[in-house]
KOLGU-847568 format. One record per residue (C-alpha): chain; residue in three letters; x negated, y negated, z; residue number from 1. Coordinates in steps of 0.25 Angstrom, whole numbers, plus 5000, padded with zeros to 4 digits. Layout:
REM KOLGU-847568
ch  aa  px  py  pz  i
A  Ala  X  Y  Z  NUM
...
REM end
This chain:
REM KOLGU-847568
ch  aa  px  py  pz  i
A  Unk  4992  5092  5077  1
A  Unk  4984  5079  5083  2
A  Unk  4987  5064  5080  3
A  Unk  4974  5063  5073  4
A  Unk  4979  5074  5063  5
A  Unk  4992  5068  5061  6
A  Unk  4985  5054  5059  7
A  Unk  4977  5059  5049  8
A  Unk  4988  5066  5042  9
A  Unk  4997  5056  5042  10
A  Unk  4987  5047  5035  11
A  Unk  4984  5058  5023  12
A  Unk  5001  5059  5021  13
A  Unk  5002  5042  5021  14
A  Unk  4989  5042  5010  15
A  Unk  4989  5052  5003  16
A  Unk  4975  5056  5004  17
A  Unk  4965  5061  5013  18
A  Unk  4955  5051  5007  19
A  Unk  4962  5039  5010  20
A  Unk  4967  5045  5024  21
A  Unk  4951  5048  5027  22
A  Unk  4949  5034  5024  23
A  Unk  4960  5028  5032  24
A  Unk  4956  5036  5043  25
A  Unk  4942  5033  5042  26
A  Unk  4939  5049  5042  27
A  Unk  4931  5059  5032  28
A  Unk  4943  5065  5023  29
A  Unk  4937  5080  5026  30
A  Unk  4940  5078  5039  31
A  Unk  4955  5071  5039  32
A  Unk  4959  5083  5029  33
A  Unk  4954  5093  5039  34
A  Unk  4963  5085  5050  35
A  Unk  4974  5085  5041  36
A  Unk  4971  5101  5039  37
A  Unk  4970  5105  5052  38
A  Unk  4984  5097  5056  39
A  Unk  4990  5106  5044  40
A  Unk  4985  5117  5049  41
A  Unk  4989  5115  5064  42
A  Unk  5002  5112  5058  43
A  Unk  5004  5122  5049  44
A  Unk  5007  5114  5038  45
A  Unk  5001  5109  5024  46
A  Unk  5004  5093  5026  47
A  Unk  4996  5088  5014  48
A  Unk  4996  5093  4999  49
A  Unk  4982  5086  4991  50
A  Unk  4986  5082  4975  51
A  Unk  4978  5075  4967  52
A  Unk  4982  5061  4971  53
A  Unk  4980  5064  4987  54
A  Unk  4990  5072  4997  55
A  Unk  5006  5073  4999  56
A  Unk  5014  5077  5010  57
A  Unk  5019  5092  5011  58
A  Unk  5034  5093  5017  59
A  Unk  5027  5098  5033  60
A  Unk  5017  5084  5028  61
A  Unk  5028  5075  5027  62
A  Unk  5035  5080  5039  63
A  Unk  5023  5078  5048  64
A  Unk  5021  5066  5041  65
A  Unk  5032  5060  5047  66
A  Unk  5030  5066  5060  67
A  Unk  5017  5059  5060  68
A  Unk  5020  5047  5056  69
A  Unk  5028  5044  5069  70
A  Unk  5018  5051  5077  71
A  Unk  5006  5042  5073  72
A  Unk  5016  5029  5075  73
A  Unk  5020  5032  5088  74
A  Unk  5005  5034  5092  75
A  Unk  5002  5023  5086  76
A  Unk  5012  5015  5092  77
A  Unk  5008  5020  5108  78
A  Unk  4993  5017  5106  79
A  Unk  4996  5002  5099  80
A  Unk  5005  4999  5114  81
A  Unk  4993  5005  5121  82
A  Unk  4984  4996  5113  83
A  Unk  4993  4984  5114  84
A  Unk  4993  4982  5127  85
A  Unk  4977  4979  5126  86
A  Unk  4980  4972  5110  87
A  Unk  4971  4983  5105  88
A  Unk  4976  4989  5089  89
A  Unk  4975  5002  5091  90
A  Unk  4983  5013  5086  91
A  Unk  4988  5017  5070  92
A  Unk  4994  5007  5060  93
A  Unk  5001  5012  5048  94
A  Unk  4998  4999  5037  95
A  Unk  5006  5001  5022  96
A  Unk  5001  4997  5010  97
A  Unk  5006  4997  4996  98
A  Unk  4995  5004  4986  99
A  Unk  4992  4991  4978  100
A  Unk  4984  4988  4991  101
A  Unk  4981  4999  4997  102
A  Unk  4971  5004  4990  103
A  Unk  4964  4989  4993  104
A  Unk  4969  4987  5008  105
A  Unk  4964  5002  5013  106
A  Unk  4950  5000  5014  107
A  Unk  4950  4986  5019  108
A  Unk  4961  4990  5030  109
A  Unk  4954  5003  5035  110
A  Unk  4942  4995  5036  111
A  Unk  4949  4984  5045  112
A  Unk  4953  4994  5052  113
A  Unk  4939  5000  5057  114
A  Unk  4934  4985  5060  115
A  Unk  4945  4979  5066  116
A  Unk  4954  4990  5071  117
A  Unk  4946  5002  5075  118
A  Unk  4956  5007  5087  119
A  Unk  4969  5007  5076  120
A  Unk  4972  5018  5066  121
A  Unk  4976  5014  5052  122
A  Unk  4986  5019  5043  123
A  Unk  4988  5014  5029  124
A  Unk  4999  5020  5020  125
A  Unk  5003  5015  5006  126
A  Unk  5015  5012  4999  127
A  Unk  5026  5003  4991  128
A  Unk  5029  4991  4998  129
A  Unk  5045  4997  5000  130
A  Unk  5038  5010  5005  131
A  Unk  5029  5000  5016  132
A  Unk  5042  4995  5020  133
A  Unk  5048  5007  5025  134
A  Unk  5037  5011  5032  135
A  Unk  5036  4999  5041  136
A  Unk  5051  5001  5044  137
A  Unk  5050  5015  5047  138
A  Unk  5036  5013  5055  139
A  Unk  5028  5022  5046  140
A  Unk  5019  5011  5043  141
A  Unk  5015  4999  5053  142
A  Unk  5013  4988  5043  143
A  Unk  5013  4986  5027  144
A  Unk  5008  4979  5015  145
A  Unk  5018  4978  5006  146
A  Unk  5024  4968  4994  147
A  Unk  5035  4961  4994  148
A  Unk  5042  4965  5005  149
A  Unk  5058  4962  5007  150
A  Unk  5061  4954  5022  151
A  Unk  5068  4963  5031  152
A  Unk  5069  4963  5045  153
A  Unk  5062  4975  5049  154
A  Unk  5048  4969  5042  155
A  Unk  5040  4959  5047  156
A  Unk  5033  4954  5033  157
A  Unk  5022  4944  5030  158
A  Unk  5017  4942  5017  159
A  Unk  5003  4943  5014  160
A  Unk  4998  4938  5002  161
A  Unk  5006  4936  4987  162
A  Unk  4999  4942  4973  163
A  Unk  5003  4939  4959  164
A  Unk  5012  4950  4951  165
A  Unk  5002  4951  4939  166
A  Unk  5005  4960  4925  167
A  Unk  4995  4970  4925  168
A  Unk  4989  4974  4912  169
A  Unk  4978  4984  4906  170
A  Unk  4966  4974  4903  171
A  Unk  4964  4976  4889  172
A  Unk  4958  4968  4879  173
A  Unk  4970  4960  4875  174
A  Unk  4979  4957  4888  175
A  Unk  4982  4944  4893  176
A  Unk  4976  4939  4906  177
A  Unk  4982  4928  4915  178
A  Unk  4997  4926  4919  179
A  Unk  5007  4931  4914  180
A  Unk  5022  4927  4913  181
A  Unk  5033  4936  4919  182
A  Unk  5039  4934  4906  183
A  Unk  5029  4941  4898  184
A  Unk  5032  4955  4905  185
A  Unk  5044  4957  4896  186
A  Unk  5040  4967  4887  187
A  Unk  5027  4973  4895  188
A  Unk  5028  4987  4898  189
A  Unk  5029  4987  4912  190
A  Unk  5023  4997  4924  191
A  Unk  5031  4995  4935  192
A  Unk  5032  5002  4949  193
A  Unk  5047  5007  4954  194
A  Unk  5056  4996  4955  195
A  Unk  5055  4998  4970  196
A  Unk  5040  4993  4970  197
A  Unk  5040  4976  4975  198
A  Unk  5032  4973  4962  199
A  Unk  5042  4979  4955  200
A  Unk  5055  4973  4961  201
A  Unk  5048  4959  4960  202
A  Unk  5045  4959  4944  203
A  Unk  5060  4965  4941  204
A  Unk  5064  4953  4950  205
A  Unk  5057  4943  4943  206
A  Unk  5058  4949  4930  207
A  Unk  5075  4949  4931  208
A  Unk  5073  4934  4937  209
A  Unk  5070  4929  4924  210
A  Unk  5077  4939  4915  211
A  Unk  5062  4949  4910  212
A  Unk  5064  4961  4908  213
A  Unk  5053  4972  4910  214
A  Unk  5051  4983  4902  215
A  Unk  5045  4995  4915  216
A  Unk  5039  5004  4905  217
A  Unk  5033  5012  4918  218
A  Unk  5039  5013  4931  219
A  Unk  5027  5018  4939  220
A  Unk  5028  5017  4957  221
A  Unk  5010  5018  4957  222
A  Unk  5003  5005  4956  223
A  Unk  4991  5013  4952  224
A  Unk  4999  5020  4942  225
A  Unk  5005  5008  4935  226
A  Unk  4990  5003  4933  227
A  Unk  4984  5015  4928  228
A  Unk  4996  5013  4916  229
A  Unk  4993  4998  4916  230
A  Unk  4980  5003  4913  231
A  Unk  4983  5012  4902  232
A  Unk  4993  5002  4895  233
A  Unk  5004  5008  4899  234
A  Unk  5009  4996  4902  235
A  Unk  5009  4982  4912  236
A  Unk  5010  4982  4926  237
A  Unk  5014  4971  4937  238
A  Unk  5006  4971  4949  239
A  Unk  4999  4963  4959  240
A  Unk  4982  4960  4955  241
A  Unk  4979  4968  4970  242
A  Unk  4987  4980  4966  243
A  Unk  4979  4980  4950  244
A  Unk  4963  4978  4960  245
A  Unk  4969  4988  4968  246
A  Unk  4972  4999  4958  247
A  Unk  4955  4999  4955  248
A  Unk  4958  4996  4938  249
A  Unk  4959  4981  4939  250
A  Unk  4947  4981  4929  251
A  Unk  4958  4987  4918  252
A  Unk  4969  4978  4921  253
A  Unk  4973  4963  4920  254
A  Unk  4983  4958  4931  255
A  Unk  4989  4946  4925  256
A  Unk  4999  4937  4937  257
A  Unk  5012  4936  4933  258
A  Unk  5020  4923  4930  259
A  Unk  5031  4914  4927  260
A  Unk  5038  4918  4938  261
A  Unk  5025  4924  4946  262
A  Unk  5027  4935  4954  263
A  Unk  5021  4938  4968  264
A  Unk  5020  4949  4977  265
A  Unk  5017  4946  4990  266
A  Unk  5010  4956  5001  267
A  Unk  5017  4958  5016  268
A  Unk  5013  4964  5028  269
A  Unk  5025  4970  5033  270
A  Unk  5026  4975  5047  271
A  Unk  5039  4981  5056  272
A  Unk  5046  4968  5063  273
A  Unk  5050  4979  5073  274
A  Unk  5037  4982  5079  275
A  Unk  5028  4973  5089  276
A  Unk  5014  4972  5082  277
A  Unk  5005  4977  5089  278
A  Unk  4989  4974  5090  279
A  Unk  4986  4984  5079  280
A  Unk  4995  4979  5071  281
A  Unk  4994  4965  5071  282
A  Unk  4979  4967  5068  283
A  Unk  4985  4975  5056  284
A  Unk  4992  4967  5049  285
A  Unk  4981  4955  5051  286
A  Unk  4971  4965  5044  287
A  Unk  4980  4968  5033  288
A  Unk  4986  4955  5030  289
A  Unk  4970  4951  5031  290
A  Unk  4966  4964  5021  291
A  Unk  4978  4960  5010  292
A  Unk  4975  4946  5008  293
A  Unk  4962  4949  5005  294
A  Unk  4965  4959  4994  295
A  Unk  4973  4951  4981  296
A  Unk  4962  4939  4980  297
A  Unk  4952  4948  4979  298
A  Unk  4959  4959  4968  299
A  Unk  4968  4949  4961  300
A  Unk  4954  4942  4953  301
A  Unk  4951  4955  4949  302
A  Unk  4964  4960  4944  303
A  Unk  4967  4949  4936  304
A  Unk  4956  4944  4925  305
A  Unk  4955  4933  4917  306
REM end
């Protein structure tokens, strides 16, 4: 076993996929799977099984898993010291993103990287905004973008940028464009994410505040998932216009703000309040916070005609 094995390894488990490893790590995907074989092998071990949608951790996987994650960070750690004595951002940074973004912030952060950080290593992982809170408590990832984020003393949160809650709706000949009263939600079938989700929390919120009732004809946790039924009439979604350009089907939907009370969702970066930042990631979080505010104006006219 070598650090460059577990590296690789570590960023198949967190994404997934070879594919969107190999591109992460700017390497051909033949040669991170024959990396990632020959650490198996060495170990004795199957770590990975492939499916359809990518690869999952066997029970030996998740146990190294966790083994490597500590590893990495404390190497990480020891070459960020040695780099900050001369301010120079080297070493590994773990970045969390929730999947309404991510699939827009990948390629623009990996690109930055190669510019403006060659000596650093990067890690992105994806999940909800809860999950993203964890992990920069517990030290699995560095720095996050997450939603909505309660105040607590262990983060260090500054917002980013707010997007309009829109009603997300198939684009068919008859539906209505333009705003839409919070009002008129009562009676549409609804396809919400698990109440746990910050979109969701913040419509039941506002929906109790001024006595609506919504009718959740589907519970469903994938963003993706949700506007794959939007788009076969299923039903309505509530969703930010970023997270409808990101899901690729913006042509097939209308994205219609929501009003009377509006309601906002507001992008964080959230890092630990425990941990001096160092040079690579103070450069970091500039990039990021740089990357995200340039995303919604650009998606928003898209998602939302007329």
């Amino acid at each position: 076993m070598n650090l460059k094995q577990l590296e690789y390894f570590v960023h198949v488990a967190e994404l997934g996929s070879f594919s969107k490893a190999a591109l992460v790590l700017d390497i051909a995907q033949p040669a991170l799977s024959r990396q990632v074989r020959a650490l198996e092998i060495d170990l004795r071990e199957t770590l990975l099984l492939r499916n359809g949608r990518g690869v999952v951790l066997t029970e030996a996987g998740r146990r190294l898993f966790e083994h490597g994650i500590s590893i990495l960070q404390a190497v990480s750690q020891a070459r960020e010291d040695m780099g900050a004595s001369r301010d120079a951002p080297v070493g590994q940074v773990s970045v969390g993103v929730p999947p309404t973004i991510g699939r827009q912030l990948t390629l623009p952060l990996v690109d930055a990287f190669k510019r403006k950080l060659p000596g650093a290593r990067l890690a992105i992982v994806e999940g909800l905004s809860t999950h993203i809170v964890e992990w920069i408590m517990t030290g699995r990832v560095d720095v996050g973008l997450l939603y909505n984020p309660e105040a607590q003393p262990a983060l260090e949160i500054t917002p980013v940028l707010d997007e309009p809650l829109c009603l997300v709706a198939h684009a068919g000949p008859d539906v209505a464009r333009g705003p839409v009263p919070m009002r008129e939600l009562a009676g549409l079938p609804l396809i919400l994410p698990e109440r746990a989700h910050v979109i969701r929390r913040l419509l039941e919120t506002q929906a109790a505040l001024i006595g609506l009732k919504l009718d959740v004809a589907w519970e469903v946790s994938s963003v993706a998932a949700i506007i794959d039924l939007v788009c076969a009439g299923y039903g309505h979604a509530v969703l930010t216009a970023s997270a409808v350009a990101a899901s690729g089907r913006a042509d097939e939907l209308v994205a219609r703000p929501l009003t009377d009370p509006p309601l906002t969702s507001v992008l964080c970066l959230a890092v630990s309040a425990h941990k001096r930042p160092g040079p690579l990631m103070r450069q970091t979080t500039r990039v990021l916070v740089e990357l995200a505010k340039s995303l919604p104006q650009g998606t928003a006219a898209q998602s939302q005609p007329g």
